[in-house]
N, C-alpha and C positions, 0 to 999 in steps of 0.2 A: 610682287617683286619688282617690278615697272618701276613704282612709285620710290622704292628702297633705291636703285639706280639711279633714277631721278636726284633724288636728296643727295646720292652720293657724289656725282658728277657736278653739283652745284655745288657742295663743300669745295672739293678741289679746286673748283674754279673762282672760289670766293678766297680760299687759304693762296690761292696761286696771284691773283689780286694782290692782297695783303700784302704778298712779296716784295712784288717789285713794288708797291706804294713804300714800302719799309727800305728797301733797296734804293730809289730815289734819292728818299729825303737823306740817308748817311751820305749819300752821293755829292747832294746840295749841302747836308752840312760841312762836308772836307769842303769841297769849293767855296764857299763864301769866309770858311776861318781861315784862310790860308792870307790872304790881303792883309787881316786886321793884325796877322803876326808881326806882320811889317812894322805898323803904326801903334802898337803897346805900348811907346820906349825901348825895345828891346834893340841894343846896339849891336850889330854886325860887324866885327872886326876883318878887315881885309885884308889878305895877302900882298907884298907888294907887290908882286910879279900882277897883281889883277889892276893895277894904279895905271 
């Protein structure tokens, strides 16, 4: 049973890993596409109250 607890306590800890490794990177991806929106072409019309 030792061993059975063992295995399970290392799953968890490997699935809990996983996580935030998975968690990071969508983290990193909003952050780095958020700039390039900028720079597409994609024109931004202004209000003028923001002139």
């Amino acid at each position: 049973m030792t061993v059975l607890y063992a295995l399970l306590v290392l799953a968890l800890g490997v699935g809990a890993g996983l996580t935030v490794i998975v968690i990071e990177e969508i983290r990193w991806e909003a952050r780095s596409r958020a700039p390039r929106r900028m720079t597409d072409g994609e024109v931004h019309h202004r209000h003028a109250a923001h002139h």
